[in-house]
N, C-alpha and C positions, 0 to 999 in steps of 0.2 A: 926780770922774772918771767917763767914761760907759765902762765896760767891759760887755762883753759876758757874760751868766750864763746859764748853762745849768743845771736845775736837773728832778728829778723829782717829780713834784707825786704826792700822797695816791692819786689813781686808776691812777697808774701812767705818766700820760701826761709826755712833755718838754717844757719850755716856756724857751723862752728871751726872759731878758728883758735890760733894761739897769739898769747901776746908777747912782744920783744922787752916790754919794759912797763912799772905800773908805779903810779905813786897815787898819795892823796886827792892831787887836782885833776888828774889823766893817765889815759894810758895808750902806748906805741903800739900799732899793729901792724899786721903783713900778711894781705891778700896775696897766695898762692896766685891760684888758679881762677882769681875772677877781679876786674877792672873795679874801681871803683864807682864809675857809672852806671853799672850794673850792679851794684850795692847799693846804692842810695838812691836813685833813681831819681827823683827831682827834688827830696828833701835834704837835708844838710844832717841832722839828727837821727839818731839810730838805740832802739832799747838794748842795752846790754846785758847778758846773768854772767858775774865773772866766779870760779870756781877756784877758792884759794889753796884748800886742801883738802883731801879726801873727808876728814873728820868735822871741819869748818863749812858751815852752813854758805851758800850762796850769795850774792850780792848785786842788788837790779838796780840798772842806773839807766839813765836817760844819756848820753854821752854826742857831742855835736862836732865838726868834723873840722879840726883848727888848720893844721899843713898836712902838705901828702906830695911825694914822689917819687920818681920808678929811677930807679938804680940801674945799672948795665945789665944785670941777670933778667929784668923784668918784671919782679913781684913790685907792687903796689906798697909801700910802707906810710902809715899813716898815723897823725898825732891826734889824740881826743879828748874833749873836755868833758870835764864830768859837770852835767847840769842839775841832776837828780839822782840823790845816793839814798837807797833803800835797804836797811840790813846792814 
């Protein structure tokens, strides 16, 4: 599923990305254009708003950072657990 994720990264700044795959317990993602050190910065967890469809309300989760690795192209793909599901 490619939903939309909005999320606050380690500096403070928003970054909205998409996601590659979503289920009940997690969801895959793939930083573009920013490492993942630069996303998390020293913490391991990250607040999520995931956007399921135009007409369907939002959905805030607390999400913690299980596997992650960079492929031949470079983007960053990463797996996340959902800690706190809200909505």
């Amino acid at each position: 599923m490619n939903l939309k994720v909005k999320t606050t990264i380690a500096s403070g700044d928003d970054l909205e990305i998409v996601s590659e795959d979503l289920s009940e317990r997690g969801v895959r993602l793939r930083f573009e254009s920013h490492g993942l050190a630069y996303v998390l910065g020293n913490q391991d967890e990250l607040p999520m708003e995931i956007f399921p469809e135009e007409k369907v309300p939002s959905v805030n989760v607390q999400a913690r950072l299980i596997w992650a690795f960079t492929p031949v192209n470079g983007r960053v793909v990463s797996g996340w657990e959902f800690l706190d599901l809200k909505g």
